[in-house]
py3Dmol code that shows the C-alpha trace and the ligand (Angstrom):
import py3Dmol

protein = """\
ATOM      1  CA  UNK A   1      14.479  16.112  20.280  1.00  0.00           C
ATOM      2  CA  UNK A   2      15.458  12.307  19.754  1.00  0.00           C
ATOM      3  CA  UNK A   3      19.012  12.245  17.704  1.00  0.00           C
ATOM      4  CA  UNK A   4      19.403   8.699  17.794  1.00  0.00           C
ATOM      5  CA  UNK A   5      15.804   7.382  17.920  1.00  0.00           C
ATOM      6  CA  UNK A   6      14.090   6.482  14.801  1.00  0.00           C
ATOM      7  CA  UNK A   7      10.803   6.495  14.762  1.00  0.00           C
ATOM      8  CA  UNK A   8       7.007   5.295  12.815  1.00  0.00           C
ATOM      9  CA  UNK A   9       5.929   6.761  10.039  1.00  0.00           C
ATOM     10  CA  UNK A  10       2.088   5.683   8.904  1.00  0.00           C
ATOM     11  CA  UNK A  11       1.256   7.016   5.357  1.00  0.00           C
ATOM     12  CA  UNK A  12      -2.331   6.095   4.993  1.00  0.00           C
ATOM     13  CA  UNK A  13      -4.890   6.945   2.084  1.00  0.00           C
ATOM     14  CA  UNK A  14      -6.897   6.330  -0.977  1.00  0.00           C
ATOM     15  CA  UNK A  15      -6.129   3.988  -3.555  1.00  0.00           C
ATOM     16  CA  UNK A  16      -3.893   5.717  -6.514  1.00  0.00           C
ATOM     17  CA  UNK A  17      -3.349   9.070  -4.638  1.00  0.00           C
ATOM     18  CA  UNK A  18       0.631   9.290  -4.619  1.00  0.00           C
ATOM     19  CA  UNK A  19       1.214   7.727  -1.175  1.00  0.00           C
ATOM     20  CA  UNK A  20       3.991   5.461  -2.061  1.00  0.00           C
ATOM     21  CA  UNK A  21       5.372   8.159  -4.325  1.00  0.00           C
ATOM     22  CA  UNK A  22       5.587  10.205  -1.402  1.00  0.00           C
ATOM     23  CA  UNK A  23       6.608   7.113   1.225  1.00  0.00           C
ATOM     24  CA  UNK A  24       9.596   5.850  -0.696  1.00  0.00           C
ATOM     25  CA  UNK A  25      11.202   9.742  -1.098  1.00  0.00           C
ATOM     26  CA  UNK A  26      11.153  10.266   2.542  1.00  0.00           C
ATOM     27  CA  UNK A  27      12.223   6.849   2.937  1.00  0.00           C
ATOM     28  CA  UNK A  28      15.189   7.489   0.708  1.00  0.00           C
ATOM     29  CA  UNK A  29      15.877  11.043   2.139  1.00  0.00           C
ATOM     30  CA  UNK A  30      15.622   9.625   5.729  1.00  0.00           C
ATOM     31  CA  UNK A  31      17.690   6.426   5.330  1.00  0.00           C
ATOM     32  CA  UNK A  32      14.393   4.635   6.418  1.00  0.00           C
ATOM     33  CA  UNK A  33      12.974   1.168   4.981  1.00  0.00           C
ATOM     34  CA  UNK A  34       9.798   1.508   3.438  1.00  0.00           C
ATOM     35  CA  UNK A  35       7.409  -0.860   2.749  1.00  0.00           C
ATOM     36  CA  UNK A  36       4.692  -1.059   0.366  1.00  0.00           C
ATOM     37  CA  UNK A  37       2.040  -3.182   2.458  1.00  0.00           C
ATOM     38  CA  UNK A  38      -0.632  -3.069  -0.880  1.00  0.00           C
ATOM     39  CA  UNK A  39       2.105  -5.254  -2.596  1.00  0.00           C
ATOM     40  CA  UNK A  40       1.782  -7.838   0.110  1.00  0.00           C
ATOM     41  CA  UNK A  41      -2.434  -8.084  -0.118  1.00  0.00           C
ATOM     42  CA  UNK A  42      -1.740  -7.675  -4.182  1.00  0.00           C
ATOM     43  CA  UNK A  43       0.416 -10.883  -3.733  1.00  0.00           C
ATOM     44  CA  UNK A  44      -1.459 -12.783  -1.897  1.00  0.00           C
ATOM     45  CA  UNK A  45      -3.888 -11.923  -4.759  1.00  0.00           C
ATOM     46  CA  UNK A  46      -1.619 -13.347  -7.673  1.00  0.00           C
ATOM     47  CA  UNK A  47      -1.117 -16.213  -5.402  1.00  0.00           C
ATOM     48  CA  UNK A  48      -5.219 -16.836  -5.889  1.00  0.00           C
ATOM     49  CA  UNK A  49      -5.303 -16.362  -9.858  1.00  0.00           C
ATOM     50  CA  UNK A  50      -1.813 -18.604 -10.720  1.00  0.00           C
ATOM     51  CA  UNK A  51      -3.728 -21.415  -7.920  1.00  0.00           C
ATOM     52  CA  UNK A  52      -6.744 -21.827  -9.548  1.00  0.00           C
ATOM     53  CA  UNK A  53      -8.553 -20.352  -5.974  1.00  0.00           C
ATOM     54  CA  UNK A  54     -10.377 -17.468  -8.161  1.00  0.00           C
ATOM     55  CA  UNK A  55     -13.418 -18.731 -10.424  1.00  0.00           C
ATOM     56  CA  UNK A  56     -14.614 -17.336 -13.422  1.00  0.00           C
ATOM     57  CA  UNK A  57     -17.521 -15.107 -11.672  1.00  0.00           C
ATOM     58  CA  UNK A  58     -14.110 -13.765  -9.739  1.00  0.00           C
ATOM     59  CA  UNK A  59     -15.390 -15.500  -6.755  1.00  0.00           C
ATOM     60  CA  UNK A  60     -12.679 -16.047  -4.484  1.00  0.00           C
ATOM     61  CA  UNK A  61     -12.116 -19.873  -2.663  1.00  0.00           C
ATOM     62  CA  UNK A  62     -11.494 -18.905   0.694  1.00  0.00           C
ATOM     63  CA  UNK A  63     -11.612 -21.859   2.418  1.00  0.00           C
ATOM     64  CA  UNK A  64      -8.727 -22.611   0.296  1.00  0.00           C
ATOM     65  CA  UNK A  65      -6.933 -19.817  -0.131  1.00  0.00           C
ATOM     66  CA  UNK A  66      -7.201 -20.252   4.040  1.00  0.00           C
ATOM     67  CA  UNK A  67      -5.707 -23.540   3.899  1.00  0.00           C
ATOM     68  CA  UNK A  68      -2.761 -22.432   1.595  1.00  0.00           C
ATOM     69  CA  UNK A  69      -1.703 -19.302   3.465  1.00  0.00           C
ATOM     70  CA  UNK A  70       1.472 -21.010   4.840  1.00  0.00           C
ATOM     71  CA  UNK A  71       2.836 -21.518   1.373  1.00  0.00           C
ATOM     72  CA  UNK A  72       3.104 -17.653   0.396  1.00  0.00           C
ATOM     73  CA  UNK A  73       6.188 -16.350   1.356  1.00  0.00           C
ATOM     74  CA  UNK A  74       6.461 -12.444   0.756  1.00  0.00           C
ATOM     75  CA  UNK A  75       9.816 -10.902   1.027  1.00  0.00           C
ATOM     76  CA  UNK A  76      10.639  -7.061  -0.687  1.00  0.00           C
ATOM     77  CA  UNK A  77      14.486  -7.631  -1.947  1.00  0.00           C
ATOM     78  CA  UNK A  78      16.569  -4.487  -3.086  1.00  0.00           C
ATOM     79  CA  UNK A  79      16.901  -3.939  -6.707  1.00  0.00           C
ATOM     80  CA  UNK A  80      20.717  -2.671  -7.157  1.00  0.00           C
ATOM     81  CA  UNK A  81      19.957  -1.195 -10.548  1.00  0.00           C
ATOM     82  CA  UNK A  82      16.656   0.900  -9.484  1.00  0.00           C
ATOM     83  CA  UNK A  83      18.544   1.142  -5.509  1.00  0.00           C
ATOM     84  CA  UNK A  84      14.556   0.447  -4.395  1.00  0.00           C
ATOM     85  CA  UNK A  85      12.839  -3.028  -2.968  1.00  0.00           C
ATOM     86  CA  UNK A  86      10.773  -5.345  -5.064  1.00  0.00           C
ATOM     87  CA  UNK A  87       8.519  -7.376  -4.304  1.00  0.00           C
ATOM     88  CA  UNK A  88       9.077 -10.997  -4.233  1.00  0.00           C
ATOM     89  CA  UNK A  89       6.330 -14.024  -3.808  1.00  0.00           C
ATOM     90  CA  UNK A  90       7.426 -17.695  -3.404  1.00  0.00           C
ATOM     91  CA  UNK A  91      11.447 -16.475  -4.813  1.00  0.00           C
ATOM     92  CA  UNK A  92      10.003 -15.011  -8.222  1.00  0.00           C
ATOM     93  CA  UNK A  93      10.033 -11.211  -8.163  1.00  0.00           C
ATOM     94  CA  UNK A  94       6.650 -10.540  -9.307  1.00  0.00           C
ATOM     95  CA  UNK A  95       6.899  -6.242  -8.814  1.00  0.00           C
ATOM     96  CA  UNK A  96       5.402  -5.884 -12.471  1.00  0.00           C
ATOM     97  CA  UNK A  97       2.826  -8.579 -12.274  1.00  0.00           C
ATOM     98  CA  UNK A  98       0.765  -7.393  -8.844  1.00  0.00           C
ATOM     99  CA  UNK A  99       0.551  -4.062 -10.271  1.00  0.00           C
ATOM    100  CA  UNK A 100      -1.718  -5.232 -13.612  1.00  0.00           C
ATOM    101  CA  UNK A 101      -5.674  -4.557 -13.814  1.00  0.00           C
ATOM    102  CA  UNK A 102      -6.272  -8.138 -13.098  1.00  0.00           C
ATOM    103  CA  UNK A 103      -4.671  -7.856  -9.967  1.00  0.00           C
ATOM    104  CA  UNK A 104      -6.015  -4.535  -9.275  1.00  0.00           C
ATOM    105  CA  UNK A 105      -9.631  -6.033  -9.759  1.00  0.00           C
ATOM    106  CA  UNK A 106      -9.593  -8.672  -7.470  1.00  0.00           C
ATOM    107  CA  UNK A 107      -7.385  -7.393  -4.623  1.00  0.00           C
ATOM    108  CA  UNK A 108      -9.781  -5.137  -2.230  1.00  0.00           C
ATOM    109  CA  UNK A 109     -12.307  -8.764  -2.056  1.00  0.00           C
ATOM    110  CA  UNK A 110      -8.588 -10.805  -0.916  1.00  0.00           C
ATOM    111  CA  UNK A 111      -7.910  -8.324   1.368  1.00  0.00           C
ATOM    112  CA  UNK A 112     -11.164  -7.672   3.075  1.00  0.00           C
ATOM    113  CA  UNK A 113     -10.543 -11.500   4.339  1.00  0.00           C
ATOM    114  CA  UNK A 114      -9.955 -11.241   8.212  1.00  0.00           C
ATOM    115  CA  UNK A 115      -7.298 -14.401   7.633  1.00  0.00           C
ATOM    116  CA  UNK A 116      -5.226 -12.234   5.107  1.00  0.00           C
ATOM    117  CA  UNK A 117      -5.355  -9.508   7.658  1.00  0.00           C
ATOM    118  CA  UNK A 118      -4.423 -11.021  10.630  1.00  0.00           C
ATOM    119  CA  UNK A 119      -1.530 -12.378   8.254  1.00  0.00           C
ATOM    120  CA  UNK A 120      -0.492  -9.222   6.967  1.00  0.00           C
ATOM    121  CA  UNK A 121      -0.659  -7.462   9.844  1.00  0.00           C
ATOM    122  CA  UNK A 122       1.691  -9.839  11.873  1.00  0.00           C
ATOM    123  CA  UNK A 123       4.426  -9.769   9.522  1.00  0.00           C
ATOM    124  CA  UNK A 124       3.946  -5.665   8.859  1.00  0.00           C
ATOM    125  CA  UNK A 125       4.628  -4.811  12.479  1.00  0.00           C
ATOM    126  CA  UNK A 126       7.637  -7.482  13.078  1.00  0.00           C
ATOM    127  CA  UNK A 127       8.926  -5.583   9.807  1.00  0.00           C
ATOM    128  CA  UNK A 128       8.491  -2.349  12.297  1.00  0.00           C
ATOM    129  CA  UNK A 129       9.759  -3.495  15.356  1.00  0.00           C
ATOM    130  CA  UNK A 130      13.055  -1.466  15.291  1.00  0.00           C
ATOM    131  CA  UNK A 131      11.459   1.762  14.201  1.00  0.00           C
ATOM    132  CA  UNK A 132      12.802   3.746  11.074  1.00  0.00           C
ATOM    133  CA  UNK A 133      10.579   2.851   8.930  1.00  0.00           C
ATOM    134  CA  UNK A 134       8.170   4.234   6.569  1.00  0.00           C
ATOM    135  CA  UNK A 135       4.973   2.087   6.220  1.00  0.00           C
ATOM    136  CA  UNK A 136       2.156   3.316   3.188  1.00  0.00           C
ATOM    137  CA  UNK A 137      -1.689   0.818   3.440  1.00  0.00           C
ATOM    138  CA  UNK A 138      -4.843   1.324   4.048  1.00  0.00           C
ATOM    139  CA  UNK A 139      -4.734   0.929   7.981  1.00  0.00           C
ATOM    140  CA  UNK A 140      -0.972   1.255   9.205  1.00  0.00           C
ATOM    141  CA  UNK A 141      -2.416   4.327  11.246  1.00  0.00           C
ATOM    142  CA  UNK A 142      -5.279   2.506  12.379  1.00  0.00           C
ATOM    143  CA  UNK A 143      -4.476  -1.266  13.332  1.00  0.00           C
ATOM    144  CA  UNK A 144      -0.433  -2.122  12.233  1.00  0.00           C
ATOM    145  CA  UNK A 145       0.942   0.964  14.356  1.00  0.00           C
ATOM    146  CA  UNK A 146      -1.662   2.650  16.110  1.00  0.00           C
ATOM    147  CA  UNK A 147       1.386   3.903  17.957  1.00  0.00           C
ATOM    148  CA  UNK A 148       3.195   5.108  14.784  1.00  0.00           C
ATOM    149  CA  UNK A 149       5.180   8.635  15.787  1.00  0.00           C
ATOM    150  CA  UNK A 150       3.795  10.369  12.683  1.00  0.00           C
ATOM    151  CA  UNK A 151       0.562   9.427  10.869  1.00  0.00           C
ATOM    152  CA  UNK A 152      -0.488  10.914   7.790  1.00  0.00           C
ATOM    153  CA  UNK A 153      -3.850  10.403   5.809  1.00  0.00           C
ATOM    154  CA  UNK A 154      -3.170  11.242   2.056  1.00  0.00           C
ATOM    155  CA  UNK A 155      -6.493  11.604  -0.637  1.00  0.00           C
ATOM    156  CA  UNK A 156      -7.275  13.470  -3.871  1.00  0.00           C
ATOM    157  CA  UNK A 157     -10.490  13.312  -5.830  1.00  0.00           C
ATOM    158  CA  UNK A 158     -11.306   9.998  -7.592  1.00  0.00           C
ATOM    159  CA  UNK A 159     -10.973  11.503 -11.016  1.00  0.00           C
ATOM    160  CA  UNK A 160      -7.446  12.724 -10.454  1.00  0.00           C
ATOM    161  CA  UNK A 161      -6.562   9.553  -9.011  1.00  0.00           C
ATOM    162  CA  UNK A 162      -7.488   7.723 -11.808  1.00  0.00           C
ATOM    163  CA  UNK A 163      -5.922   9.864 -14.512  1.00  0.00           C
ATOM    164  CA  UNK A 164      -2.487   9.560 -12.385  1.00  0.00           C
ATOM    165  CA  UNK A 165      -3.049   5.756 -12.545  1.00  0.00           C
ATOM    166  CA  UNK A 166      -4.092   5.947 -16.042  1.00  0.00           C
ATOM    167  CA  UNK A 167      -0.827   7.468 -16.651  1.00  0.00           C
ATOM    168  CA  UNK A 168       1.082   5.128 -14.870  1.00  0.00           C
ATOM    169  CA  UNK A 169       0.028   2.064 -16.983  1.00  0.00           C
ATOM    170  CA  UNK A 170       0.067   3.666 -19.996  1.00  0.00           C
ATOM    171  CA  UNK A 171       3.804   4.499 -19.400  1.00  0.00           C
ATOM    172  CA  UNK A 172       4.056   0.599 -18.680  1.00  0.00           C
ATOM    173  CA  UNK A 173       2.928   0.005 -22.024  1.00  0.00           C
ATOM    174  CA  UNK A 174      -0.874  -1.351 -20.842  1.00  0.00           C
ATOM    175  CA  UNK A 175      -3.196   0.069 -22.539  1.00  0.00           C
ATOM    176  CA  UNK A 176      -6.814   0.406 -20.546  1.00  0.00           C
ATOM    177  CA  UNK A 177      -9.599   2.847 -21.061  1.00  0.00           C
ATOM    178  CA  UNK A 178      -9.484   5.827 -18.584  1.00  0.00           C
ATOM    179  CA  UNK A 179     -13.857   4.630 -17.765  1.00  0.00           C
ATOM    180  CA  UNK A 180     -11.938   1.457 -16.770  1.00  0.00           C
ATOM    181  CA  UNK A 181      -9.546   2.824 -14.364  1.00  0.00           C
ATOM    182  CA  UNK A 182     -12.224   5.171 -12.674  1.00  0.00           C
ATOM    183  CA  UNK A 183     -14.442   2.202 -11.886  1.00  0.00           C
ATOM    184  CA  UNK A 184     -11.878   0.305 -10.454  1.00  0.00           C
ATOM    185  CA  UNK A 185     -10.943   3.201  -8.149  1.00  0.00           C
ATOM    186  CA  UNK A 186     -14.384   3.993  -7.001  1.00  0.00           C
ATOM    187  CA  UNK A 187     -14.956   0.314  -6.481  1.00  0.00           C
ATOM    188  CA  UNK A 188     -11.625  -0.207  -4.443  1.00  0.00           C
ATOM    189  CA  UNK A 189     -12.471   3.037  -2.468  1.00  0.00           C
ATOM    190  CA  UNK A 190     -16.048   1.089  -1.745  1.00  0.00           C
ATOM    191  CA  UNK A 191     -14.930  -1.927  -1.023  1.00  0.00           C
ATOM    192  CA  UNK A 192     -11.681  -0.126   1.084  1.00  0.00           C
ATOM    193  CA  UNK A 193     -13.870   2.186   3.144  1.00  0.00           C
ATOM    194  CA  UNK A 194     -16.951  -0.548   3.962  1.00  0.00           C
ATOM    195  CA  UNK A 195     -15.160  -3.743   4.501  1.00  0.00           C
ATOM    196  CA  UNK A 196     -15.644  -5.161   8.358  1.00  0.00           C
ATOM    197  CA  UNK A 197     -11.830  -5.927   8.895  1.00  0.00           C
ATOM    198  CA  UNK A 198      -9.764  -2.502   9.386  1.00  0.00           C
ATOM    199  CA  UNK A 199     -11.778  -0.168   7.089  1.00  0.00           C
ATOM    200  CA  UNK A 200      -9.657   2.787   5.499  1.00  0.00           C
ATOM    201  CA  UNK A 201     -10.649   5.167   7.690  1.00  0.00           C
ATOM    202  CA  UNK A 202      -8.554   8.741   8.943  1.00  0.00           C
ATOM    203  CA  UNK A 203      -6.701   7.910  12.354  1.00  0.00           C
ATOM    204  CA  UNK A 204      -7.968  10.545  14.815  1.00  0.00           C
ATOM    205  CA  UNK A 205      -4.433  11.498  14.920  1.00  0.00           C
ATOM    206  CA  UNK A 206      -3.476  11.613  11.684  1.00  0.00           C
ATOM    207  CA  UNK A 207      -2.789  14.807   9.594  1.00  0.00           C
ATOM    208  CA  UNK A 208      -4.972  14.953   6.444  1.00  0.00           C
ATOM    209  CA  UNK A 209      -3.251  15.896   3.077  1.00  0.00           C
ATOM    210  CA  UNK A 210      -5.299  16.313   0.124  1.00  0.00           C
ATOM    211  CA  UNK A 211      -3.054  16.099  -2.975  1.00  0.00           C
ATOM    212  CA  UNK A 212      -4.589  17.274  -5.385  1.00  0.00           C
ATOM    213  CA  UNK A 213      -3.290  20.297  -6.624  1.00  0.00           C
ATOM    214  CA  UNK A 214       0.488  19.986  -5.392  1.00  0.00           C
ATOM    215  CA  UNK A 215       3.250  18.667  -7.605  1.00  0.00           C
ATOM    216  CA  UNK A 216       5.263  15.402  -6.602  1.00  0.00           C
ATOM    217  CA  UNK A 217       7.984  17.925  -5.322  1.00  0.00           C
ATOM    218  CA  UNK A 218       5.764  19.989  -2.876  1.00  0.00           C
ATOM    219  CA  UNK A 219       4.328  17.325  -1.286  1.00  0.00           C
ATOM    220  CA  UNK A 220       7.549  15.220  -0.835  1.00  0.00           C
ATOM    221  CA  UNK A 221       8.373  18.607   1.121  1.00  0.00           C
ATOM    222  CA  UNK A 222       5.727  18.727   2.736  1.00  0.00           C
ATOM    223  CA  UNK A 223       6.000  15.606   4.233  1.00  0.00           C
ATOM    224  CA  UNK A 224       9.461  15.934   5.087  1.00  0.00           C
ATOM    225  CA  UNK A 225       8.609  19.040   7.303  1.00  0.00           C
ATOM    226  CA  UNK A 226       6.038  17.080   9.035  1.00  0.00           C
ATOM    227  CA  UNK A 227       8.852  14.348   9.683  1.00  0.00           C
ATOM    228  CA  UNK A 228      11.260  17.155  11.166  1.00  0.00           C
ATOM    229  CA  UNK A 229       8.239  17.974  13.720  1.00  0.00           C
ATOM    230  CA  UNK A 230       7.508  14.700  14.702  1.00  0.00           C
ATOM    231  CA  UNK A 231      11.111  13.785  15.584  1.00  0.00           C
ATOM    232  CA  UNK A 232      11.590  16.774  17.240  1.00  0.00           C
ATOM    233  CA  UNK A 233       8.829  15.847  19.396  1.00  0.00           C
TER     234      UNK A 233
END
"""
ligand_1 = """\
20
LIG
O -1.958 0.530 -2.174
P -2.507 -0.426 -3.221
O -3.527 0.200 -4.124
O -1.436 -1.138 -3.965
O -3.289 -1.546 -2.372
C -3.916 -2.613 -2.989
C -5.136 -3.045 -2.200
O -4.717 -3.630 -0.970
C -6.136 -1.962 -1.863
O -7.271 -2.016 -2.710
C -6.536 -2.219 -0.444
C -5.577 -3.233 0.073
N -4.762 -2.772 1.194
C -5.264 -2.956 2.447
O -6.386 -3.429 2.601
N -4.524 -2.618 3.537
C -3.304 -2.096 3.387
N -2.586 -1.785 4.474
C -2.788 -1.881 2.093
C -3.544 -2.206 1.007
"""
view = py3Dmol.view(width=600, height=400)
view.addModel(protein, "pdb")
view.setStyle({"model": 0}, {"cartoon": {"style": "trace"}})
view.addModel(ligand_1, "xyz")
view.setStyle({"model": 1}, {"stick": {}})
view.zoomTo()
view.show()
């Protein structure tokens, strides 16, 4: 049992599969910080398209987005009216803006860049260096905590995924055919699972959770449980 000790919690997975859903309740029922680390590589993204370092044929100017990496600043401030953290680039909370297709097109390219991963990662594990947190990528399992306490690997089928995320930006007002939606999710999940630099891949340790018949509620429970274990490990 460890009373006082907080402890790592990885929450791993597909694009669009109800991972930060899941990370931010146990956050909140824990007292934990989470962290979204998607909104830091979908910043970094914006960063690209407001800088002119995206052309037309969406190819991306790394050698200078490489040389401009020491200008983006990303902080997560708390929102007192929502009680959750937002993400903020360069002082201008931009939590709406990362989340929009164009963003969502372009990010799996910025963050298969080994620079923007070596970046990422370095400020992602000073953010965990006390512990009692609650962490939800692509590779916090894998490469930021490899250590993590508890590690969980979250995926549903690519069709629910996308009607979930279809949902979610329809309730935002942004209208975008479902077709749309599933190619981006298949292509991200490409891109994701192929890339050279920390591929989404399943920690050997980590418990797999396929989502996609349980309600928000059961798997927030479910997750909680597996919390209980782990600290009483
Ligand atoms: O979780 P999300 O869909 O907001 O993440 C956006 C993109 O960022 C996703 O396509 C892959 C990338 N990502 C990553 O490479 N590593 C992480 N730890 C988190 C996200």
């Amino acid at each position: 049992m460890k009373p006082n000790n907080k402890i790592v919690i990885a929450v791993d997975g597909h694009s669009s599969c109800g991972k930060s859903t899941m990370a931010k309740a146990l956050a909140q029922r824990t007292g934990y910080i989470y962290i979204d680390s998607g909104a830091m590589y979908r910043a970094v993204t914006l960063f690209c398209i407001e800088n002119g370092l995206v052309d037309e044929q969406q190819h991306i100017d790394e050698a200078g987005l490489k040389a401009r990496m020491n200008e983006i600043c990303i902080e997560f401030r708390n929102n007192p009216e929502t009680g959750g953290n937002e993400t903020w680039l360069n002082g201008r909370n931009v939590e709406q803006q990362i989340r929009n297709m164009e963003v969502s097109n372009l990010v799996s390219p910025v963050s298969a860049l080994k620079f923007v991963r070596t970046a990422m990662t370095a400020q992602q594990q000073s953010m965990g260096r006390q512990k009692g947190i609650v962490m939800d990528g692509r590779d916090i399992g894998t490469t930021v905590f490899p250590d993590a306490e508890l590690k969980i690997f979250v995926t549903a089928s690519a069709e629910t995924r996308a009607k979930r995320r279809w949902d979610e930006l329809k309730l935002k007002g942004q209208e975008t055919p479902y077709e749309a939606v599933l190619e981006n999710v298949r292509n991200r999940d490409y891109i994701d699972q192929n890339r050279a630099e920390s591929p989404l891949r399943k920690a050997d340790d980590a418990i797999l959770l396929d989502n996609s018949a349980l309600t928000p509620e059961e798997q927030n429970d479910w997750l909680y449980q597996q919390f209980l274990k782990a600290l009483s490990k």
